[in-house]
N, C-alpha and C positions, 0 to 999 in steps of 0.2 A: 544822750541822757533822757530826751523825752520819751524816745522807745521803752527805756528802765521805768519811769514812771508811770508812763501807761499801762505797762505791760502789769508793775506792783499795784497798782489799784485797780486791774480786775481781780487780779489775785485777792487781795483785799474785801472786796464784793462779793467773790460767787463763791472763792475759797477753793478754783480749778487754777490750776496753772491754765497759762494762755498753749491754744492748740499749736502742735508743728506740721500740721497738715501742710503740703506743698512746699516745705522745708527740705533742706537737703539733709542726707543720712546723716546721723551722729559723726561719723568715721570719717566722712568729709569735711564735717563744721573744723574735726582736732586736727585735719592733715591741713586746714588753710591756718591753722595756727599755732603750725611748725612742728605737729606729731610727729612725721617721719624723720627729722632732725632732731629731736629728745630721743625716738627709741634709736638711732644710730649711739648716742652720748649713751645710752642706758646696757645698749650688749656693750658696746666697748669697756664699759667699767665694771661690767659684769664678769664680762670676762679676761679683766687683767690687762689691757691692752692700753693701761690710758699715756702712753708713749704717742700712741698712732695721729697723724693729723687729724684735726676735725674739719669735717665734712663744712662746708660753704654754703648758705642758703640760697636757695635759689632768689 
Protein backbone atom coordinates (compact mmCIF):
# COMPACT_ATOMS: atom_id res chain seq x y z
CA UNK A 1 0.00 0.00 0.00
CA UNK A 2 2.93 2.43 0.52
CA UNK A 3 4.22 1.82 -2.94
CA UNK A 4 0.32 2.83 -4.28
CA UNK A 5 0.85 5.92 -2.34
CA UNK A 6 3.97 6.89 -3.32
CA UNK A 7 3.64 6.02 -6.38
CA UNK A 8 -0.17 8.38 -6.40
CA UNK A 9 1.57 11.48 -5.13
CA UNK A 10 4.06 11.92 -7.65
CA UNK A 11 1.56 11.37 -10.05
CA UNK A 12 -0.29 13.95 -8.21
CA UNK A 13 2.87 16.34 -8.30
CA UNK A 14 4.37 16.23 -11.65
CA UNK A 15 1.17 14.82 -13.26
CA UNK A 16 3.80 11.78 -15.09
CA UNK A 17 2.96 8.46 -14.11
CA UNK A 18 5.92 6.99 -12.19
CA UNK A 19 8.81 5.52 -14.93
CA UNK A 20 9.10 1.49 -15.60
CA UNK A 21 12.54 1.99 -16.55
CA UNK A 22 14.29 -1.37 -15.36
CA UNK A 23 10.78 -3.02 -14.91
CA UNK A 24 10.01 -6.06 -16.54
CA UNK A 25 8.03 -6.25 -19.86
CA UNK A 26 4.28 -5.59 -19.62
CA UNK A 27 3.89 -9.49 -20.97
CA UNK A 28 5.72 -10.78 -18.03
CA UNK A 29 4.14 -8.37 -15.23
CA UNK A 30 0.27 -10.49 -16.72
CA UNK A 31 2.04 -13.95 -17.15
CA UNK A 32 3.17 -13.55 -13.14
CA UNK A 33 -0.44 -12.99 -12.62
CA UNK A 34 -1.89 -15.76 -14.23
CA UNK A 35 -2.15 -14.54 -18.09
CA UNK A 36 -1.31 -17.69 -19.54
CA UNK A 37 -4.14 -19.51 -17.30
CA UNK A 38 -7.02 -16.96 -18.37
CA UNK A 39 -5.93 -17.15 -22.07
CA UNK A 40 -6.11 -21.14 -21.76
CA UNK A 41 -10.10 -20.48 -19.85
CA UNK A 42 -10.47 -17.83 -22.86
CA UNK A 43 -9.81 -20.28 -26.21
CA UNK A 44 -11.37 -23.03 -24.41
CA UNK A 45 -14.77 -21.02 -24.21
CA UNK A 46 -14.11 -19.58 -27.24
CA UNK A 47 -14.01 -22.35 -28.85
CA UNK A 48 -16.75 -24.51 -27.37
CA UNK A 49 -14.78 -26.72 -25.45
CA UNK A 50 -15.73 -25.75 -21.87
CA UNK A 51 -16.25 -29.74 -21.11
CA UNK A 52 -12.41 -30.00 -21.07
CA UNK A 53 -10.45 -29.94 -17.67
CA UNK A 54 -8.86 -26.78 -16.48
CA UNK A 55 -5.52 -26.49 -16.56
CA UNK A 56 -3.80 -26.41 -12.70
CA UNK A 57 -1.78 -23.34 -11.92
CA UNK A 58 1.50 -23.70 -11.50
Amino acid sequence: MEAFDAALTTLRETGAPPSSAGAPAIRDRFRRLGADQWEDLRTRFRDGDRDAPAVAAE
